[in-house]
DSSP file (Angstrom, degrees, kcal/mol; ACC not computed):
  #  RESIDUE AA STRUCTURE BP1 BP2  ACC     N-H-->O    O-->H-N    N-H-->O    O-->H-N    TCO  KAPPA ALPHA  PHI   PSI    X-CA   Y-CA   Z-CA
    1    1 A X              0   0    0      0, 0.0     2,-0.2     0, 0.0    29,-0.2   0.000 360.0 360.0 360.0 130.8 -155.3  -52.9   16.6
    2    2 A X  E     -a   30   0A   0     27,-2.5    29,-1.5     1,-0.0     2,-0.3  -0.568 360.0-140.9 -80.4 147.8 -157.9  -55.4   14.9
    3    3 A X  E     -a   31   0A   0     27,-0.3    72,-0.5    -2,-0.2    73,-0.3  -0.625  17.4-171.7-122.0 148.6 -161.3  -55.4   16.6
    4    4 A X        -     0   0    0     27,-1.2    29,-0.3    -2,-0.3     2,-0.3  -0.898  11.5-154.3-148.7 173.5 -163.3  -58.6   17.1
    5    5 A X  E     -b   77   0B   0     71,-1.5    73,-2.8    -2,-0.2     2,-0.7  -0.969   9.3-155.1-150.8 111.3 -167.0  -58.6   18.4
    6    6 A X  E     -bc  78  34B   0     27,-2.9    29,-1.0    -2,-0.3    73,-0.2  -0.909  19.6-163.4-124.3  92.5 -168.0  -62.3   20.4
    7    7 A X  E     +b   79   0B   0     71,-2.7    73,-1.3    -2,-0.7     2,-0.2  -0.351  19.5 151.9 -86.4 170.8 -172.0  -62.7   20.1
    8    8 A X        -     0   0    0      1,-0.2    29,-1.4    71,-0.1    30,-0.4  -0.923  48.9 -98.0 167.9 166.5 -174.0  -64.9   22.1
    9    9 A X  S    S+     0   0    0     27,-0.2    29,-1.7    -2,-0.2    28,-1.1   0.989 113.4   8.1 -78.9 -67.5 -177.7  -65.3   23.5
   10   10 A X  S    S-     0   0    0     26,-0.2    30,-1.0    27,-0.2    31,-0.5   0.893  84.7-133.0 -77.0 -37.4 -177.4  -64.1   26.9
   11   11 A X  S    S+     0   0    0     24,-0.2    25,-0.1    28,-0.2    52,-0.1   0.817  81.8 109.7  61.5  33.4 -173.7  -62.6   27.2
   12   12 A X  S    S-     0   0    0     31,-0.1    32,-0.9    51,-0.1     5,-0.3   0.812  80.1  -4.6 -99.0 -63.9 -173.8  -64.5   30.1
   13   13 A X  S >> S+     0   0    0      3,-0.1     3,-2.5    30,-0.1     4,-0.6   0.638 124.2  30.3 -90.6-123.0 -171.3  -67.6   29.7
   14   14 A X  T 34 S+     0   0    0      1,-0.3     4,-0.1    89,-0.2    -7,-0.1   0.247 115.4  46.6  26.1 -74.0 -169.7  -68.2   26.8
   15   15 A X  T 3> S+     0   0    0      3,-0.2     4,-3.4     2,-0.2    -1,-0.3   0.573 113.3  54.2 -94.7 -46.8 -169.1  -64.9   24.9
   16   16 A X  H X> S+     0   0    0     -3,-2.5     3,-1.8     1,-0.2     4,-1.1   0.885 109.5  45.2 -76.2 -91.2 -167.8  -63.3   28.2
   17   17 A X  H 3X S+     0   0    0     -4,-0.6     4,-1.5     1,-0.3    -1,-0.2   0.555 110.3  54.2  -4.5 -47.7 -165.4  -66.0   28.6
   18   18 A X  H 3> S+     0   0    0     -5,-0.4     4,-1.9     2,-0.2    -1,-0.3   0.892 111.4  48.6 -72.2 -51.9 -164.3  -65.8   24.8
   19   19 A X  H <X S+     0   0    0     -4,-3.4     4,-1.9    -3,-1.8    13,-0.3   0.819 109.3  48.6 -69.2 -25.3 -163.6  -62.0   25.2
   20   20 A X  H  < S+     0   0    0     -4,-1.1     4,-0.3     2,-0.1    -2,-0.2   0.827 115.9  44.5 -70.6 -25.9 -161.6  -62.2   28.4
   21   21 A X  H  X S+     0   0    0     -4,-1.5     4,-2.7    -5,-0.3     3,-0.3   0.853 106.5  61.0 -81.4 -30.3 -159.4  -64.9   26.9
   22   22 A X  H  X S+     0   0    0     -4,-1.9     4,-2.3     1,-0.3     5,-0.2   0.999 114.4  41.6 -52.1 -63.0 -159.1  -63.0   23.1
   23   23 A X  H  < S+     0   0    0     -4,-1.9     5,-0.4     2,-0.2     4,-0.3   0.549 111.9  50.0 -74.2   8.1 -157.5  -60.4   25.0
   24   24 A X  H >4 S+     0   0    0     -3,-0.3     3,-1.5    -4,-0.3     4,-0.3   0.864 121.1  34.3 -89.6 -75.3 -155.5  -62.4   27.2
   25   25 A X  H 3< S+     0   0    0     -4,-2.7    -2,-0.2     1,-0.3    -3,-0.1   0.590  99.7  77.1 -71.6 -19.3 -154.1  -64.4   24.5
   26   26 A X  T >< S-     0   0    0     -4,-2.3     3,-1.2    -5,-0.2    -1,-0.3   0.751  90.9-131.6 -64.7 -30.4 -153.8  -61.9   21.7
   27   27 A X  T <   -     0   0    0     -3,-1.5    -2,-0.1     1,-0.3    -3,-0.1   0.924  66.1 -56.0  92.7  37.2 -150.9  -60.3   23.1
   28   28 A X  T 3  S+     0   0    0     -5,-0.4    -1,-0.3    -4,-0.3    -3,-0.1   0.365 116.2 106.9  79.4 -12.1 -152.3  -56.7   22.7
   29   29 A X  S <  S+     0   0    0     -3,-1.2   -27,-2.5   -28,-0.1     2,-0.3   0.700  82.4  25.3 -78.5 -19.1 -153.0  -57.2   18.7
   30   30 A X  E    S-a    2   0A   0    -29,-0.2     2,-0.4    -8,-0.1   -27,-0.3  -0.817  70.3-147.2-123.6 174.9 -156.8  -57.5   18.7
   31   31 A X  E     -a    3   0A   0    -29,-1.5   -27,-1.2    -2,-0.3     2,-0.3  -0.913  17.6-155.4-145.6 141.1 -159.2  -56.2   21.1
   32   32 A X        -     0   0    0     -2,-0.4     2,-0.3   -13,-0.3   -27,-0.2  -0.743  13.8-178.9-131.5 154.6 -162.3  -58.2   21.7
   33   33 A X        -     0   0    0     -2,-0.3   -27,-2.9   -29,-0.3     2,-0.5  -0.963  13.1-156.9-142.7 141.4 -165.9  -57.1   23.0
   34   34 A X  B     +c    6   0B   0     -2,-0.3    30,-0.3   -29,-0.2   -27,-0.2  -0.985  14.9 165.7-150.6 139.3 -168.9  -59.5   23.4
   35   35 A X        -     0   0    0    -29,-1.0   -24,-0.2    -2,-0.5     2,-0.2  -0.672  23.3-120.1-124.6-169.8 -172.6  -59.1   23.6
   36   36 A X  B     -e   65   0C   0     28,-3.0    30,-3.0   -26,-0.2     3,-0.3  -0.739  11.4-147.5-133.9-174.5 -175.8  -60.7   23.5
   37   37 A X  S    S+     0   0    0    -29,-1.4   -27,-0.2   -28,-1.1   -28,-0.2   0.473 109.8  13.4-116.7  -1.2 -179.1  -60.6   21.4
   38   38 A X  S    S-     0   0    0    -29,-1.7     2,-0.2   -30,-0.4    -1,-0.2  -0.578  94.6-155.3-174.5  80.6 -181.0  -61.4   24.5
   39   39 A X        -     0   0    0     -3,-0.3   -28,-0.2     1,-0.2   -29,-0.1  -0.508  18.2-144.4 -94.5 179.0 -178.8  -60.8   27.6
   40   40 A X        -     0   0    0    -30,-1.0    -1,-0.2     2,-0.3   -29,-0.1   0.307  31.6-121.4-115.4 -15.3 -179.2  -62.2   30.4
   41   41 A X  S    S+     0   0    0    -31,-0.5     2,-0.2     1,-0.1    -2,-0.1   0.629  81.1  66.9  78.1  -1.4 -178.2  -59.4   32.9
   42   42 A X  S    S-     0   0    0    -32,-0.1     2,-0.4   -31,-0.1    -2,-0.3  -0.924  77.4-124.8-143.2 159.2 -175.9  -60.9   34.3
   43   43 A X        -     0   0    0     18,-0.2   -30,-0.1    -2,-0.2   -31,-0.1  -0.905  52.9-119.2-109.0 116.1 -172.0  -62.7   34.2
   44   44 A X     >  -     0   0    0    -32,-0.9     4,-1.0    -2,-0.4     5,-0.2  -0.293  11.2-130.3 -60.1 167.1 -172.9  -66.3   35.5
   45   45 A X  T  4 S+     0   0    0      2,-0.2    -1,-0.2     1,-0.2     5,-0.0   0.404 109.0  62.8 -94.3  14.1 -170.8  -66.8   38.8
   46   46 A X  T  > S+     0   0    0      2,-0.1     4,-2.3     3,-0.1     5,-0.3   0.738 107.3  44.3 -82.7 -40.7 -169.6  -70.5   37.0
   47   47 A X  H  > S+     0   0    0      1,-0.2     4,-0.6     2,-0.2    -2,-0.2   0.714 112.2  51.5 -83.4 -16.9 -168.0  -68.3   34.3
   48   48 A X  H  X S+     0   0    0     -4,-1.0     4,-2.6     3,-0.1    10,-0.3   0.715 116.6  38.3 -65.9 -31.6 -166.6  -66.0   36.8
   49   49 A X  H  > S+     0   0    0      2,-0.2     4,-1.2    -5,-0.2     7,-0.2   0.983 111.6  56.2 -67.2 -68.8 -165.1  -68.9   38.8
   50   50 A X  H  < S+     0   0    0     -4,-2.3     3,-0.5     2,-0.3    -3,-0.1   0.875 117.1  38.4 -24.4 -56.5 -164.1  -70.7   35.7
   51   51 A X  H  < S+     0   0    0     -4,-0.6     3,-0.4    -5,-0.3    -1,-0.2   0.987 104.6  64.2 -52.0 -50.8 -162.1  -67.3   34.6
   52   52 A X  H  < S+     0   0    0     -4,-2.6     3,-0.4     1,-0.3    -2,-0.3   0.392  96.6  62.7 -81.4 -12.8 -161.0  -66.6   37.9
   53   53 A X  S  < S+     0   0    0     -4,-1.2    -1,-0.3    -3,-0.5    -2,-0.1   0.075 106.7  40.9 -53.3   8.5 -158.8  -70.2   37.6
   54   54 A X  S    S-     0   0    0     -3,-0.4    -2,-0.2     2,-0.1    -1,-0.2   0.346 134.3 -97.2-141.0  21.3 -156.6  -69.2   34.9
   55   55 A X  S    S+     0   0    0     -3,-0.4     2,-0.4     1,-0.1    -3,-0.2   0.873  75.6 139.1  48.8  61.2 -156.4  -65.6   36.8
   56   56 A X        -     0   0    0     -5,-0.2     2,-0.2    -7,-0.2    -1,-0.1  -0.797  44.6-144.1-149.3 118.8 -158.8  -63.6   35.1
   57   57 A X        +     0   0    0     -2,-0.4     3,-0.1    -6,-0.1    -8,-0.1  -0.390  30.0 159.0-103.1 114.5 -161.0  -61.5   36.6
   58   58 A X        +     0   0    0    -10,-0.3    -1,-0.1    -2,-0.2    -9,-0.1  -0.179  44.0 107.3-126.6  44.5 -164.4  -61.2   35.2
   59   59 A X  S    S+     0   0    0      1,-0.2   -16,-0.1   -11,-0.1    -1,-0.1   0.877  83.0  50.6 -51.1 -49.9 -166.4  -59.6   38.5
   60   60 A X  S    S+     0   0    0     -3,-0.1    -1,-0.2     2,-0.0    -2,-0.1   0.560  88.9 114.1 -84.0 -21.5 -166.7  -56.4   37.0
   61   61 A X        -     0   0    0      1,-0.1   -18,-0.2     3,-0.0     2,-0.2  -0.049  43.5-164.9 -61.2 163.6 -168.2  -57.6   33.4
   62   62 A X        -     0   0    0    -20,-0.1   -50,-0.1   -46,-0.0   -19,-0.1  -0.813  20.0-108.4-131.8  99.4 -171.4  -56.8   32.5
   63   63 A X        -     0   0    0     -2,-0.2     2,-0.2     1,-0.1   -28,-0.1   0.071  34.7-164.4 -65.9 162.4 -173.6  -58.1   29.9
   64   64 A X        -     0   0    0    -30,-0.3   -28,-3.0   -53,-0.1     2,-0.4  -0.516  19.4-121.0-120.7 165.1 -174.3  -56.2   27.1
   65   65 A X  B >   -e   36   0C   0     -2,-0.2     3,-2.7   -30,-0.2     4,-0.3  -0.859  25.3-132.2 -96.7 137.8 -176.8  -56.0   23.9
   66   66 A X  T 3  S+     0   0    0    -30,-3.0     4,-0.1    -2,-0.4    -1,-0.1   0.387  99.5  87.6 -87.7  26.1 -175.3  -56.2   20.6
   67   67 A X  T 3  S+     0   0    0    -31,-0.2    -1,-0.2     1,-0.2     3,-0.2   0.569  81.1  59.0 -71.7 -22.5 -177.4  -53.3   20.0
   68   68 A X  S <  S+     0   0    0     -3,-2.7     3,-0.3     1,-0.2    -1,-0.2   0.830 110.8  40.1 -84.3 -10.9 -174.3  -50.9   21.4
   69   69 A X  S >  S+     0   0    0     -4,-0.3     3,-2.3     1,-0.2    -1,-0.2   0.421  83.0 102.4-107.1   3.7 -171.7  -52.1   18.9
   70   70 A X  T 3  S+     0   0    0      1,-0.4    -1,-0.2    -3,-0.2    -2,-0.1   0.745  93.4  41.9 -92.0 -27.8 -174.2  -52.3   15.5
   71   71 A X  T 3  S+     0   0    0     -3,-0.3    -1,-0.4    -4,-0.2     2,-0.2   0.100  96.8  99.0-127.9  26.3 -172.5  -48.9   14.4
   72   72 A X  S <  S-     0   0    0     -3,-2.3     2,-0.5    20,-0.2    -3,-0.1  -0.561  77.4-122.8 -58.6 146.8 -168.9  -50.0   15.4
   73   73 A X        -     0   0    0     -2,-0.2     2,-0.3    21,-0.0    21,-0.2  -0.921  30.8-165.9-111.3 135.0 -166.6  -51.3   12.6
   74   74 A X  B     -f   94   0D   0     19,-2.1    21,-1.6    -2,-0.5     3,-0.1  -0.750  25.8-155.2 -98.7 136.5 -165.0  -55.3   13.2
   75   75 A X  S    S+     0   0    0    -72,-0.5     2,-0.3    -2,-0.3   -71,-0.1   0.748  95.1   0.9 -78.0 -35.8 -162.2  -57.0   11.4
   76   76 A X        -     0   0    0    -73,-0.3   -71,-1.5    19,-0.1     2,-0.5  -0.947  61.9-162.4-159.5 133.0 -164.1  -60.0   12.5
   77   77 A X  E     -b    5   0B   0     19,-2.4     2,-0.4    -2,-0.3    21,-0.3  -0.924  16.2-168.5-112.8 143.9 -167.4  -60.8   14.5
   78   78 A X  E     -b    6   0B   0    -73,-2.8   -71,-2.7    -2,-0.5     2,-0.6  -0.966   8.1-158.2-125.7 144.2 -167.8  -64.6   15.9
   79   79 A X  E     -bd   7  99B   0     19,-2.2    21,-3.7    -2,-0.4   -71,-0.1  -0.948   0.4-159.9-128.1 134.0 -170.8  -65.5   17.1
   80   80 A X        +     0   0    0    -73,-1.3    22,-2.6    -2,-0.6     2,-0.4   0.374  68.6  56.9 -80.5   1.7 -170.7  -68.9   19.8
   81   81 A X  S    S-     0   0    0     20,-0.2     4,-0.4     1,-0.1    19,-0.2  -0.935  79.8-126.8-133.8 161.0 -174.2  -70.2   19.7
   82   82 A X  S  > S+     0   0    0     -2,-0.4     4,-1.9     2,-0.2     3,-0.5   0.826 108.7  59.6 -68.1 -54.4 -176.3  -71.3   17.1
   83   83 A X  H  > S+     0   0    0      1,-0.2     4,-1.5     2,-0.2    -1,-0.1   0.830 103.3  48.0 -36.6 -54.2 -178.9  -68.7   18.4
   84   84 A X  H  > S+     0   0    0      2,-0.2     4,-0.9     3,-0.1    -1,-0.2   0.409 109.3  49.9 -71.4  -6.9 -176.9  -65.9   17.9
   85   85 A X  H  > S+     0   0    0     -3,-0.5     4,-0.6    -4,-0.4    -2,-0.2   0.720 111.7  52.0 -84.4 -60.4 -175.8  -66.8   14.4
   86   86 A X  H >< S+     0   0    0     -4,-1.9     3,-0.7     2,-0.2    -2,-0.2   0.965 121.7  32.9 -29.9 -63.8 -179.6  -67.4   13.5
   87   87 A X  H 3< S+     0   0    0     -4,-1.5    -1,-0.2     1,-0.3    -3,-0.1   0.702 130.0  34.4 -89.4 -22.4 -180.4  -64.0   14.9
   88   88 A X  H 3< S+     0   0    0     -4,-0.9    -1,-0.3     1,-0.1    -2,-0.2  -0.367  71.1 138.1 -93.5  35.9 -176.8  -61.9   14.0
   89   89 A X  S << S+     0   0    0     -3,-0.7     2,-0.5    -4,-0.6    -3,-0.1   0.761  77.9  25.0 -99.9 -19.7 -176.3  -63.8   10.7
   90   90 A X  S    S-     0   0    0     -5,-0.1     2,-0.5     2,-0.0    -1,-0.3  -0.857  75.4-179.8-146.3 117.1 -175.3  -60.4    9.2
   91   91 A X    >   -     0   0    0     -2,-0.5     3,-1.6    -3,-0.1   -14,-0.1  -0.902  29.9-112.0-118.2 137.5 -173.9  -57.6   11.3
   92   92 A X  T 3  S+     0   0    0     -2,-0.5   -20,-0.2     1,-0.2     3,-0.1  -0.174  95.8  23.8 -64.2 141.0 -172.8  -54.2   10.1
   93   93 A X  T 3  S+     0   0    0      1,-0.2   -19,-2.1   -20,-0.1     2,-0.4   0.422  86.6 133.2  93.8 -14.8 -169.3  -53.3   10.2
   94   94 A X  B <   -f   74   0D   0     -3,-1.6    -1,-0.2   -21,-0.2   -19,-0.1  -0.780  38.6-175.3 -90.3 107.0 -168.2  -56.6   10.1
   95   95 A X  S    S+     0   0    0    -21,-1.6     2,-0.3    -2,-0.4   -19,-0.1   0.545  76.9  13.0 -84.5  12.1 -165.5  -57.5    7.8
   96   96 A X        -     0   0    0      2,-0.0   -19,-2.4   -18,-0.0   -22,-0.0  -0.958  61.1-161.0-161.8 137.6 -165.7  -61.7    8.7
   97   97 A X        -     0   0    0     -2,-0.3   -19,-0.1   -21,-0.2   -18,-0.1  -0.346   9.7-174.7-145.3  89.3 -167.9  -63.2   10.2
   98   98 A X        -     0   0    0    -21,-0.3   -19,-2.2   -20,-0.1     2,-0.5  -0.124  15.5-151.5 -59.1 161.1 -167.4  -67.0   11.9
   99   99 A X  B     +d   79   0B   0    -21,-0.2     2,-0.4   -19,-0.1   -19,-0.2  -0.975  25.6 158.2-130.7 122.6 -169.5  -69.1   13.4
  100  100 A X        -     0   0    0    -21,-3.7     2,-0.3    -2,-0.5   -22,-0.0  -0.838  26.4-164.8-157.8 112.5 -167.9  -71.5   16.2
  101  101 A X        -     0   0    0     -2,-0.4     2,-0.3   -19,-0.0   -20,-0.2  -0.647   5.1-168.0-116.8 161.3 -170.8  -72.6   18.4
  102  102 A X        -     0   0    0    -22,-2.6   -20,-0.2    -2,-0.3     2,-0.1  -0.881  29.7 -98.0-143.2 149.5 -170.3  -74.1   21.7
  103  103 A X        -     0   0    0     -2,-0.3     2,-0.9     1,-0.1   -89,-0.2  -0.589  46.4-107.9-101.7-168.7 -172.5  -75.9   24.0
  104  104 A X        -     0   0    0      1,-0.2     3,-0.3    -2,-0.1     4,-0.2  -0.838  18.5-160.9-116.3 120.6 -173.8  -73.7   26.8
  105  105 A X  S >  S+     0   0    0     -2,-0.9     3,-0.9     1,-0.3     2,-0.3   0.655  86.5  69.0 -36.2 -36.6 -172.4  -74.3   30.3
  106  106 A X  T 3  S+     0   0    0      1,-0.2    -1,-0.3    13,-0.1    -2,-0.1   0.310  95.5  58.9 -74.5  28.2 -175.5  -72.4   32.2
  107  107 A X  T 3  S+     0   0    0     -3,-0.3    -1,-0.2    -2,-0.3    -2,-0.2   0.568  83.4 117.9-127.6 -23.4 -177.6  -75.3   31.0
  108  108 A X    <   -     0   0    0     -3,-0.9     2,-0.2    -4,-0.2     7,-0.1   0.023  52.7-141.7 -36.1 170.5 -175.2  -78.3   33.0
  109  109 A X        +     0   0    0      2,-0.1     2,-0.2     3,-0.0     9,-0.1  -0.792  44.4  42.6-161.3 137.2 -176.9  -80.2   35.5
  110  110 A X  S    S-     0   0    0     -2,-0.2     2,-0.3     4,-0.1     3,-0.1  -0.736  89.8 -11.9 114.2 174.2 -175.9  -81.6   38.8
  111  111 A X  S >> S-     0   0    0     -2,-0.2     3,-4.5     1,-0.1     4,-1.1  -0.793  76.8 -94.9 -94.3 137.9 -174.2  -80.8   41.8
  112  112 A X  H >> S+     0   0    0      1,-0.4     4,-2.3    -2,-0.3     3,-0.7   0.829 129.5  45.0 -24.4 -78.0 -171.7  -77.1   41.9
  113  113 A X  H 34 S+     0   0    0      1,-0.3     4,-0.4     2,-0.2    -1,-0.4   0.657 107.4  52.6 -68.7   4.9 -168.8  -79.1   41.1
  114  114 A X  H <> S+     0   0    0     -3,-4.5     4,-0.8     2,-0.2    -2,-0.3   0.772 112.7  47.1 -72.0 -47.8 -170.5  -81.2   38.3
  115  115 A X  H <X S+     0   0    0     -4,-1.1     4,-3.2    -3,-0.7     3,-0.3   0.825 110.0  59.4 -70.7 -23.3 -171.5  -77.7   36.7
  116  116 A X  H  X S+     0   0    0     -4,-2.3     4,-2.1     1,-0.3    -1,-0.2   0.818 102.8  53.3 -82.9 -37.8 -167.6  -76.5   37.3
  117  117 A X  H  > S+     0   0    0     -5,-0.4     4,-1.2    -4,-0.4    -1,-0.3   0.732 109.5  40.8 -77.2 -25.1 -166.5  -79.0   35.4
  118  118 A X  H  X S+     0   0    0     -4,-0.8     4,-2.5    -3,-0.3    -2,-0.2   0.918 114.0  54.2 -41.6 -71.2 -168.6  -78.3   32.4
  119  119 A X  H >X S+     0   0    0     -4,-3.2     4,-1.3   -14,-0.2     3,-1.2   0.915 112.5  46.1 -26.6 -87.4 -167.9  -74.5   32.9
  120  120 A X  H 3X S+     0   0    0     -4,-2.1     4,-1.3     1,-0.2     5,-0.3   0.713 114.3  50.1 -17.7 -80.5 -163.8  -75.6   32.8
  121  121 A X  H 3X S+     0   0    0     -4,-1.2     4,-1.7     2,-0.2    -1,-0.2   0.825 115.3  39.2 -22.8 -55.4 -164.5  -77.9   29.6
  122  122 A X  H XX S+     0   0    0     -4,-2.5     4,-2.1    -3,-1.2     3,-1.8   0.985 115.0  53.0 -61.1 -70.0 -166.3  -75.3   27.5
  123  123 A X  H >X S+     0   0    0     -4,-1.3     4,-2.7     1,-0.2     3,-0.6   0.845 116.5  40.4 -32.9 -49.3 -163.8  -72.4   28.8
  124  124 A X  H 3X S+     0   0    0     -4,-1.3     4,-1.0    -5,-0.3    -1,-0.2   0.515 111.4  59.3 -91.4  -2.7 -160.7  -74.7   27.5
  125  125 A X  H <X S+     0   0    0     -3,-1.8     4,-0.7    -4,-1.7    -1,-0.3   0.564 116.5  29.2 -90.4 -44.3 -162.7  -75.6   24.6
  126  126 A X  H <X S+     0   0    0     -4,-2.1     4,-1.6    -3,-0.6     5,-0.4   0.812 112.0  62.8-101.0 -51.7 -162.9  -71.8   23.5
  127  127 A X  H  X S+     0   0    0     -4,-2.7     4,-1.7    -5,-0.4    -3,-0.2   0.910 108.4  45.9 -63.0 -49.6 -159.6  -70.8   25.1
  128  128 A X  H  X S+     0   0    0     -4,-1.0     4,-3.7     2,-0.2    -1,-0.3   0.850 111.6  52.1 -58.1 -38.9 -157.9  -73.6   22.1
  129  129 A X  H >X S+     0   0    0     -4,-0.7     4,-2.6     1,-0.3     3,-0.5   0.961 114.9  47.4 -73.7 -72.0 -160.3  -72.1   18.9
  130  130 A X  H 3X S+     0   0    0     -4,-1.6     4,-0.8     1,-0.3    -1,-0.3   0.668 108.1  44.4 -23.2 -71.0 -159.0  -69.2   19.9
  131  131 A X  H >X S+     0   0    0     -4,-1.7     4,-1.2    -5,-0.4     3,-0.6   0.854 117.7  52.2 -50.8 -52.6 -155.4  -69.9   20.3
  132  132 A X  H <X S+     0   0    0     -4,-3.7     4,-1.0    -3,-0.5    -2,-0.3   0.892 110.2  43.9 -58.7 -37.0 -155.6  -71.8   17.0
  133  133 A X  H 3< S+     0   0    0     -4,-2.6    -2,-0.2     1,-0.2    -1,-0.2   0.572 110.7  53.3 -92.5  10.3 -157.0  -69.4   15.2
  134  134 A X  H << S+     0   0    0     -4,-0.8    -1,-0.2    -3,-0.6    -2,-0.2   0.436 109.5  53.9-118.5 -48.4 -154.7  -66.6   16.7
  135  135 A X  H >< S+     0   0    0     -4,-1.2     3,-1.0    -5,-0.2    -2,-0.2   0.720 102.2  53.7 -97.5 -21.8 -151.7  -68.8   15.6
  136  136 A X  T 3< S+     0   0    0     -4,-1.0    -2,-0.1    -5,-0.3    -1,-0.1   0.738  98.2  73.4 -98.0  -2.0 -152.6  -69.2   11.9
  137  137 A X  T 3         0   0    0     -5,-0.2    -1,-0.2     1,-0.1    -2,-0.1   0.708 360.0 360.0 -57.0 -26.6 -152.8  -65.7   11.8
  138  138 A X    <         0   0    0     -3,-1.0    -2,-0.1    -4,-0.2    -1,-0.1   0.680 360.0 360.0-131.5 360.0 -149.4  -65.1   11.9
């Protein structure tokens, strides 16, 4: 099974999101893990929501530091913010590393369902890159 590794500043939005959908959509071939370089301590409850529309339960995540994975080996690490490429630009163990930055939903603006609609956008936004790059793989 090919390992991937989904970086991000907080491991709040984003990153979480990116890893519940690699393994949803990978079909059992990869298995994907996401941290942060400054988490946040939390899974926002937009990205929980967000999941929890395409039936995928991220209650139980936790964010993480990408401090636990440094002495893991990756086929491929992707990191979704600009921050976290700045701050991961070279991680050990890592046999690829992409960059596919995204903007960050915890920063929308607005009323719950203004921010839910960002959240969606971003999520279907990740969920495609994904999918694309997932299909020219094989």
């Amino acid at each position: 099974m090919k390992r991937v590794l989904i970086l991000c500043t907080g491991n709040s939005c984003r990153s979480q999101m990116a890893e519940c959908l690699w393994n949803d959509l990978s079909g059992g071939e990869w298995e994907a893990v996401s941290a942060g370089s400054n988490p946040a301590g939390y899974v926002h409850p937009l990205a929980v929501k967000a999941m929890g529309e395409l039936g995928s339960d991220l209650s139980s995540a936790e964010s993480k530091h990408l401090d636990r994975f440094v002495n893991e080996p990756f086929d491929l690490v992707v990191t979704v913010c600009d921050n976290a490429r700045e701050s991961c630009s070279v991680f050990p163990g890592a046999t690829k590393t992409l960059h596919w930055p995204f903007r960050d939903p915890a920063h929308a603006t607005g009323t719950d369902d203004e921010k839910m609609t960002v959240f969606r956008s971003v999520r279907d936004e990740i969920r495609d890159r994904i999918a694309s790059f997932l299909d020219s793989g094989k």
